[in-house]
C-alpha positions in Angstrom: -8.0 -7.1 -3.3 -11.1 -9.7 -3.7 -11.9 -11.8 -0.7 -11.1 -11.7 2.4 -7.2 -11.0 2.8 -6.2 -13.7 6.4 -2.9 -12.9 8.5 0.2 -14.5 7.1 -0.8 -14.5 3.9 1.7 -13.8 0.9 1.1 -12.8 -2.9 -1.6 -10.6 -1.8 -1.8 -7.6 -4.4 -2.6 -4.1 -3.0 -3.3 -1.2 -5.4 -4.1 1.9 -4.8 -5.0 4.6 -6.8 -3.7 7.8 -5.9 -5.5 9.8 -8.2 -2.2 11.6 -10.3 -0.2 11.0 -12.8 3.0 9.4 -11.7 5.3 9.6 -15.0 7.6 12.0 -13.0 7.3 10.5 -10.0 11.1 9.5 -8.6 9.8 7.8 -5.4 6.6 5.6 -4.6 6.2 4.4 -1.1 2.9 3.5 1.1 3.0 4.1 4.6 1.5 0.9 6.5 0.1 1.7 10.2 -0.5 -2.2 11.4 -3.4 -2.7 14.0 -0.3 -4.2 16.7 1.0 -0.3 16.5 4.1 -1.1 14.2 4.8 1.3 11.7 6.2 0.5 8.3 7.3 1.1 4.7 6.5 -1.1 1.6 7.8 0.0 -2.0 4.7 -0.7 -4.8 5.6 -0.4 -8.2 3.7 2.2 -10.6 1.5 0.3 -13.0 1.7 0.7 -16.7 0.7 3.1 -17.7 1.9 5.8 -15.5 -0.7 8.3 -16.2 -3.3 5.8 -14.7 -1.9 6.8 -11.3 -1.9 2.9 -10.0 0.5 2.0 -7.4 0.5 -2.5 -6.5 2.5 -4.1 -3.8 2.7 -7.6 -3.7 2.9 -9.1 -0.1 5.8 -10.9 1.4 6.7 -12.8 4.1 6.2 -11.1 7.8 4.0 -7.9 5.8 0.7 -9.0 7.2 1.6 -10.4 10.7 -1.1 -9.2 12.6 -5.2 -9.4 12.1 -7.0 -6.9 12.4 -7.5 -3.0 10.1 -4.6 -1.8 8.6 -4.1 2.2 7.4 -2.0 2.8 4.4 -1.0 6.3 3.1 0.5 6.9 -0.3 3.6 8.8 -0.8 4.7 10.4 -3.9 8.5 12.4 -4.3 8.3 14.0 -8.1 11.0 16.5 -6.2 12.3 18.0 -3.5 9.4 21.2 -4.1 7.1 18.3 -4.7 5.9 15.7 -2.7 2.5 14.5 -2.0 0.6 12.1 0.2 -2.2 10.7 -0.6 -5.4 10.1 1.5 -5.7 7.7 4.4 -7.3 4.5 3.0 -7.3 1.2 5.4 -8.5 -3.1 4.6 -9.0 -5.5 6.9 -6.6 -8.4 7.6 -8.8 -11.1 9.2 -7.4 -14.3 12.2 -7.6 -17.6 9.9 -10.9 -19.5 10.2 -12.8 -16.0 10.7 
């Protein structure tokens, strides 16, 4: 992300690079810990090519609904013997006119 990211915003592109090779991977999720306390899951898309281990969500409507830090944890299913996360990262989500 360049710039400063504002609550409400949509379109905002989020990548994060988790480091592995994701050609196997089955299931791609990040785990989003708002700064309200809610909890959720957004599905990214692995970007071409896999091996560059590049995950990119695209926001929507209602994803960035509060201001303030936001903690985001990758998950990665390439079976049911493997699954990783990846570490804790976190960006700031800033009140509009700040």
């Amino acid at each position: 992300m360049a710039g400063k990211v504002y609550k409400d915003d949509v379109g905002v592109q989020i990548r994060v690079n988790t480091g592995i090779d994701l050609t196997s991977a089955t299931t791609v999720s990040l785990f989003i810990s708002k700064p309200n306390g809610q909890n959720t899951t957004w599905t990214p898309t692995k970007e071409q090519p896999y091996t560059s281990g590049i995950l990119v969500y695209t926001t929507m409507q209602g994803d960035l609904n509060a201001a303030g830090t936001y903690k985001l944890q990758a998950y990665v299913k390439f079976s049911e013997s493997q699954i990783l996360y990846g570490e804790t990262g976190s960006f700031q989500v800033y009140d509009r006119w700040k």
